[in-house]
C-alpha positions as CSV (number, residue, x, y, z in Angstrom):
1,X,105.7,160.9,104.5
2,X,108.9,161.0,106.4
3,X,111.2,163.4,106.0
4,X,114.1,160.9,106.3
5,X,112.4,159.0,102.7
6,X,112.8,159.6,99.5
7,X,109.9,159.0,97.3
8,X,111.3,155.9,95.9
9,X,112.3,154.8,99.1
10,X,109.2,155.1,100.9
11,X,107.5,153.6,97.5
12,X,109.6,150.5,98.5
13,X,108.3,150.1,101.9
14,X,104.5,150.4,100.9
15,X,105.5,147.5,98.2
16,X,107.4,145.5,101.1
17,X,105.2,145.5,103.5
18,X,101.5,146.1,101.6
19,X,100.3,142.5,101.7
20,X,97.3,142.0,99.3
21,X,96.1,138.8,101.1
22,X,92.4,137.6,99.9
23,X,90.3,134.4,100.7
24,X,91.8,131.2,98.5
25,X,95.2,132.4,98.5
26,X,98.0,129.9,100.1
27,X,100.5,131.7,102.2
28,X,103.2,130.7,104.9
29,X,103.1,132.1,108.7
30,X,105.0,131.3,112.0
31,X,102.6,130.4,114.8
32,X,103.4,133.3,117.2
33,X,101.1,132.5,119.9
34,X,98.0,130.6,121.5
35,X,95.0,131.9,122.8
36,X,91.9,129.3,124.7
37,X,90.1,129.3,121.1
38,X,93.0,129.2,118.8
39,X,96.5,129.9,117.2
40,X,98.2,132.9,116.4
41,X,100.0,133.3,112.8
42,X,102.4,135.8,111.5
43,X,101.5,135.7,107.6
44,X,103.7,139.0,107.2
45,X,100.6,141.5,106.9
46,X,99.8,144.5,109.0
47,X,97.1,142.8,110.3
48,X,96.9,139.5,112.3
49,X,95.8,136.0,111.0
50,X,94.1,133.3,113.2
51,X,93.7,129.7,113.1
52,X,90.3,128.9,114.9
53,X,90.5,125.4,116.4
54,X,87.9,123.5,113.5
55,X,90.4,124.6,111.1
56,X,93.4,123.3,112.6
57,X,92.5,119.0,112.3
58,X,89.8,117.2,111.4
59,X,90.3,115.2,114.9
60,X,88.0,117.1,117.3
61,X,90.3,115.9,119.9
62,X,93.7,117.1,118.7
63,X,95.0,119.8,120.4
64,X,95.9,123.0,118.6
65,X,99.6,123.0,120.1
66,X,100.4,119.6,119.3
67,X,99.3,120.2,115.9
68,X,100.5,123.5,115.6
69,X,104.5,124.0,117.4
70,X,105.2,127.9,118.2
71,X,108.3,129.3,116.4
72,X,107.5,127.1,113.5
73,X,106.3,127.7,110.4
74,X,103.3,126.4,108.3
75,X,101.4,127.0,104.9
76,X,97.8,128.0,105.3
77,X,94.4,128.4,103.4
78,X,92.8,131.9,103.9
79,X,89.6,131.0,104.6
80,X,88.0,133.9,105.2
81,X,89.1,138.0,104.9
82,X,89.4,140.2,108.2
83,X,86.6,139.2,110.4
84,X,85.5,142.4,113.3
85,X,88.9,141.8,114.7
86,X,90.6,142.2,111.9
87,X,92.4,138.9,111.4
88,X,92.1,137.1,108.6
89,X,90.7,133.4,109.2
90,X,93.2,130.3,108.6
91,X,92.8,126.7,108.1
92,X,95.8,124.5,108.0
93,X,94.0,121.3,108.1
94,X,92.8,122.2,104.3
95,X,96.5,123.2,102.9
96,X,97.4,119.2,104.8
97,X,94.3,117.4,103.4
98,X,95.2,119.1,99.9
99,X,99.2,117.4,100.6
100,X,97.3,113.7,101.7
101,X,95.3,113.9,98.7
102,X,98.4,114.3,96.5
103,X,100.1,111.7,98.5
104,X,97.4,109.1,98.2
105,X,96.8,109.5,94.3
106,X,100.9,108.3,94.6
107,X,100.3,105.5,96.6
108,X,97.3,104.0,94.6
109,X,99.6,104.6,91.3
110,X,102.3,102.7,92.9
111,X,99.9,99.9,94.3
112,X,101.1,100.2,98.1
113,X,99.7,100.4,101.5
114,X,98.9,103.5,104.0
115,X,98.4,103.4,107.7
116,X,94.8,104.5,108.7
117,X,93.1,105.2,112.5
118,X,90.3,104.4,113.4
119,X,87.8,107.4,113.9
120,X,84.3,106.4,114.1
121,X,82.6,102.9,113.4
122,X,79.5,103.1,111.8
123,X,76.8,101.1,110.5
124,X,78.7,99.3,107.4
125,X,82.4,99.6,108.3
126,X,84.2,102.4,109.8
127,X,85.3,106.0,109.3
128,X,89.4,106.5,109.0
129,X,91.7,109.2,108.9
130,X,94.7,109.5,107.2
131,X,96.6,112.8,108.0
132,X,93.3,114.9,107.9
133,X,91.7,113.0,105.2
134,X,88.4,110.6,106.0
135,X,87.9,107.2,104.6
136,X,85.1,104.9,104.4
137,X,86.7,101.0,105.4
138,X,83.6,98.9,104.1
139,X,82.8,95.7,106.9
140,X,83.5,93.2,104.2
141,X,87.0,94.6,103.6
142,X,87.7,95.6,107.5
143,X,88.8,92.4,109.1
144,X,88.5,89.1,110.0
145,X,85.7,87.8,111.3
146,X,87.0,87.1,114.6
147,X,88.8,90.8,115.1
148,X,87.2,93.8,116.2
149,X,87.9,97.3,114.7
150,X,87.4,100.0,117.6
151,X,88.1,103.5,117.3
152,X,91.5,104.3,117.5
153,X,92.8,101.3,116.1
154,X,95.6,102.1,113.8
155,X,95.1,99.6,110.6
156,X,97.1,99.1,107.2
157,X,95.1,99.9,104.0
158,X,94.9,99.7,100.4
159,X,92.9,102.1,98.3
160,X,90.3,101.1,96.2
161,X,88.7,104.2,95.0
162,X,90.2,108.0,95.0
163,X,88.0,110.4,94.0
164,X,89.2,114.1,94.8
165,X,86.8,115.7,93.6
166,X,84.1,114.3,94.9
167,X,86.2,113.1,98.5
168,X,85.8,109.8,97.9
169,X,88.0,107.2,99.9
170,X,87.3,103.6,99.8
171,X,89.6,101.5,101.5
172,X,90.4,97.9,102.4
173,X,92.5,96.2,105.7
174,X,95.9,95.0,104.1
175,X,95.0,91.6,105.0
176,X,91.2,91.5,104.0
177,X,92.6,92.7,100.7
178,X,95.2,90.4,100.5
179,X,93.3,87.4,101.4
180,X,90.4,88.5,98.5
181,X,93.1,88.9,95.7
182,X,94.9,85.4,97.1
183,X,91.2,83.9,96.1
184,X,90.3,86.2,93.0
185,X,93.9,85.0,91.7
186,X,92.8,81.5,92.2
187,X,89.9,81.5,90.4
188,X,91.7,83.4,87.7
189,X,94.6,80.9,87.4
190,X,91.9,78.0,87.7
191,X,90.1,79.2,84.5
192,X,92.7,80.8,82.2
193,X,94.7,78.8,79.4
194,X,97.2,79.7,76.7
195,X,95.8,80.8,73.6
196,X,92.4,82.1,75.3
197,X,91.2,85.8,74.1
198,X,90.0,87.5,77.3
199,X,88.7,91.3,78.2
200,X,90.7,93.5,80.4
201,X,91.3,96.7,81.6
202,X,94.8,99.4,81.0
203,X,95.3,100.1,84.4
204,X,99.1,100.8,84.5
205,X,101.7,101.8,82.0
206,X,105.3,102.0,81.7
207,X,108.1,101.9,79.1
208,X,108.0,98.4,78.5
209,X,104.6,97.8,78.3
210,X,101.4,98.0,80.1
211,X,99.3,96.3,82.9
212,X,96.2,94.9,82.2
213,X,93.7,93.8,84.6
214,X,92.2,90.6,84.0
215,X,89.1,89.5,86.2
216,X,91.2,90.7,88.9
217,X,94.7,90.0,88.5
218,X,97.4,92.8,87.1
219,X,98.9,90.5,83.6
220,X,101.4,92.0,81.9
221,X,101.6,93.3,77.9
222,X,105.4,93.4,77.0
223,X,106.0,96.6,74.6
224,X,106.5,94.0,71.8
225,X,103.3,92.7,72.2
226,X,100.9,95.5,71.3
227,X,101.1,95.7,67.8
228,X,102.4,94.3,64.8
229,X,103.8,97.4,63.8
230,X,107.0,99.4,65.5
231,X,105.2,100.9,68.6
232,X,108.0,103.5,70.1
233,X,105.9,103.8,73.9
234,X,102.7,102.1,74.9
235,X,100.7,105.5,75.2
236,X,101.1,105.5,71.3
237,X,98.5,103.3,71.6
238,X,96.7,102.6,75.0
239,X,95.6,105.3,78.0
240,X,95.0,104.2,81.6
241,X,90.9,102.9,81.9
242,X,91.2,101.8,78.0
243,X,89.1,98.1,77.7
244,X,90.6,95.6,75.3
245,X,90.9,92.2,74.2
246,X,94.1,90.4,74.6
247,X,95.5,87.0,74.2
248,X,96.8,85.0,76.8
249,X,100.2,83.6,75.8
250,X,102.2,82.8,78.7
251,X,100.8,81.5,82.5
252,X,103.7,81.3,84.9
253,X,101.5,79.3,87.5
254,X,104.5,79.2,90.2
255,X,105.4,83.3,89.9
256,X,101.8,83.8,89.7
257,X,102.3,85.4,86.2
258,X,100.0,86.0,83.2
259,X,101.5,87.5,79.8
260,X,99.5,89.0,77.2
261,X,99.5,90.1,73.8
262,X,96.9,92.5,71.5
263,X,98.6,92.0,68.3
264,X,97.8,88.8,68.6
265,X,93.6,89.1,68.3
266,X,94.7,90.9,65.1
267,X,95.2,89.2,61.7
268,X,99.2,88.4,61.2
269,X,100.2,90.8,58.6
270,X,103.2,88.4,57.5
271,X,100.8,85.6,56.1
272,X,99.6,88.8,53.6
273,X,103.2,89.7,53.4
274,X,103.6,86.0,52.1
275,X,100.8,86.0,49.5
276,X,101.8,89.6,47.9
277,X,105.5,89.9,47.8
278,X,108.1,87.9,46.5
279,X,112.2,88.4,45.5
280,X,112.7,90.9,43.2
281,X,109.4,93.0,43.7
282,X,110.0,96.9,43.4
283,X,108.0,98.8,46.7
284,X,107.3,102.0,47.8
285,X,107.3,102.4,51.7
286,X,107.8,104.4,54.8
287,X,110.5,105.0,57.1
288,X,109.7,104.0,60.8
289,X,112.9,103.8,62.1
290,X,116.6,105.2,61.8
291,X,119.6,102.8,62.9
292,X,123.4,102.9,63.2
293,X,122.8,100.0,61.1
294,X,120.3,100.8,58.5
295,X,117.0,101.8,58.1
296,X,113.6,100.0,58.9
297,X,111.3,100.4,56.4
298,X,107.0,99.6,56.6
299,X,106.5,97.9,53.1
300,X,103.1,96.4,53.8
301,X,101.1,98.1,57.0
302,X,102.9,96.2,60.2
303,X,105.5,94.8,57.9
304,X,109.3,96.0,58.3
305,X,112.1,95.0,56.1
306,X,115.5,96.5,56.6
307,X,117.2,98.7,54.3
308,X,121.2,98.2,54.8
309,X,122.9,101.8,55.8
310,X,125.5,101.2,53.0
311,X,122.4,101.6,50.4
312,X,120.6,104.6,53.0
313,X,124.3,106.4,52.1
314,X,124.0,105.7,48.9
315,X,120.6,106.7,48.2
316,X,121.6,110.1,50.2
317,X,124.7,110.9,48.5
318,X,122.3,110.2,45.2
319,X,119.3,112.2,45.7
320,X,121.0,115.2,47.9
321,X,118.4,114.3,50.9
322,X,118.7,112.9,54.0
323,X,116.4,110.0,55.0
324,X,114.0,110.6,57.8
325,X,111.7,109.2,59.4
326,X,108.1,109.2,57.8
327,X,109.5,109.7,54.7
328,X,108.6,107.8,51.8
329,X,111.1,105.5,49.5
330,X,111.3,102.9,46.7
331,X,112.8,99.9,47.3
332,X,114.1,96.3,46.1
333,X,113.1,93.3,47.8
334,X,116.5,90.5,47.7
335,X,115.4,88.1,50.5
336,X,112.2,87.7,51.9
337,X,111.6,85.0,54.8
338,X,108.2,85.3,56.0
339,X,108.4,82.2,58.6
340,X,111.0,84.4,60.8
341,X,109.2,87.4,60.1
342,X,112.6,89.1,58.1
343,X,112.7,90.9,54.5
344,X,116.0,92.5,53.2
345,X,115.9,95.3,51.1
346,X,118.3,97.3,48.7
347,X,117.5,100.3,46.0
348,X,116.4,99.6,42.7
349,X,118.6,99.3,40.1
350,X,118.2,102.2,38.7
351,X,118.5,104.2,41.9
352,X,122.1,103.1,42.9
């Protein structure tokens, strides 16, 4: 030890500068320098890392200092621990493929296009690469019939399969694609009608209601439309890949638009509502909903009637609880008007 050190001093150092590297980990490094079979990398260790030319692209023909810039920095896979010389083994074409992958799960979500070359053509299609990742262009989805893919050629896809795990890239040309879906929507349009139940598949969802794909076309299911009860986000009820029926209710032939609706294949809980309650009835129910304005209350399962805040403050002040939702409460039917779906409630009697 030096004698310049204290202990605690020279126990900061070995911390500092004792790099624990191992294969897996992902660390940053400056390329430093070149040499004929590779780059150079400053990962911070005592010992020198080294990114062998297979590991720097997946394109045989890019050149490790165009990939690669000196002085700059980069994340990088170790692949392997110290080989004879020392050096731990890099790969930054594995840390950029991992990125791509990330980046393509985002663009299949979002249902947009990605700009491909041309690698390889091979019996059935052709190989792509999209910043270090390899897709598989099917010949029915490459191009017309009177254009010619070569290698090279730069070409705008859609995905139609991602499988990570298994690196799986199917793609299609953007106007092979296009073309398809302007027929498949055709067909679809030809044969659909109002008031038709049809099978389809969850294959988006947002806050106002979910996607459904229907023999090829994305229809939409408006939030209001899933259930007849109070439904607070579609993934209350649905998950992306779910199969159900729906009704069709609305074709918008001009906007090339199909609405849906599940409740709908269900039995309409007001025509029970109808039969069983009248003015006047006393019923227990449940709380769904808390507003400025009153409380929603389920009286029959997918049947709300609204409970006026004067009577929630009144039944509060009464009892010494505070409503909630979930919570259960007896109530008095005044007005009941099944046709526009509406009940009005108030306490019982004996309650206020």
């Amino acid at each position: 030890m030096a004698d310049n050190y204290s202990d605690d001093e020279f126990e900061s150092l070995l911390t500092k500068y004792d790099y624990k590297f191992k294969r897996g980990d992902i660390v940053k490094g400056v390329v430093c320098a070149y040499e004929a079979d590779g780059a150079i990398v400053d990962i911070g260790s005592k010992s020198t890392a080294f990114v062998p030319p297979y590991e720097v692209s997946s394109d045989k023909k890019a050149k490790v200092e165009e990939v690669l810039e000196k002085n700059t920095e980069y994340e990088f896979l170790i692949a392997q621990d110290c080989d004879e010389n020392g050096r731990f083994i890099l790969s930054y074409k594995k840390v950029a493929a991992a990125h791509t992958w990330a980046e393509l799960e985002k663009i299949k979500e979002a249902d947009e296009t990605i700009a491909a070359v041309v690698t390889q053509v091979v019996k059935g299609g052709v190989i792509v690469d999209i910043s270090g990742v390899q897709g598989f262009v099917p010949q029915g989805q490459l191009c017309a019939r009177e254009t010619v893919c070569n290698a090279g050629d730069k070409i705008e896809v859609k995905i139609l399969t991602l499988d990570k795990t298994q690196n799986n890239l199917i793609l299609s040309n953007k106007k092979v694609f296009e073309t398809n879906l302007a027929e498949v929507r055709k067909n679809v349009f030809d044969q659909i009608e109002v008031g038709q139940v049809v099978k389809g598949e969850v294959v988006r969802i947002t806050d106002f209601g979910a996607f459904v794909n229907v023999g090829g076309v994305d229809c939409l299911l408006p939030l209001s439309q899933i259930s007849w009860k109070w439904v607070e986000h579609p993934t209350d009820l649905l998950k992306v890949g779910q199969e159900i029926n729906v009704e069709i209710i609305d074709i918008d032939y001009k906007k090339q638009r199909i609405s849906l609706s599940l409740k709908n294949t269900e039995p309409d809980p007001w025509i029970k509502a109808e039969e069983e309650l009248k003015e006047g009835d006393i019923k227990e129910g449940v709380i769904t909903r808390i507003k400025p304005f009153g409380a929603f209350v389920e009286v029959l399962p997918g049947v709300e009637a609204l409970l006026p805040q004067s009577s929630v403050i009144a039944y509060q002040n009464n009892s010494g609880k505070v409503l909630e939702t979930g919570a259960k409460i007896d109530t008095k039917i005044i007005k009941l008007n099944a046709k526009d779906k509406r009940i009005a409630l108030s306490l019982p009697d004996d309650d206020v």
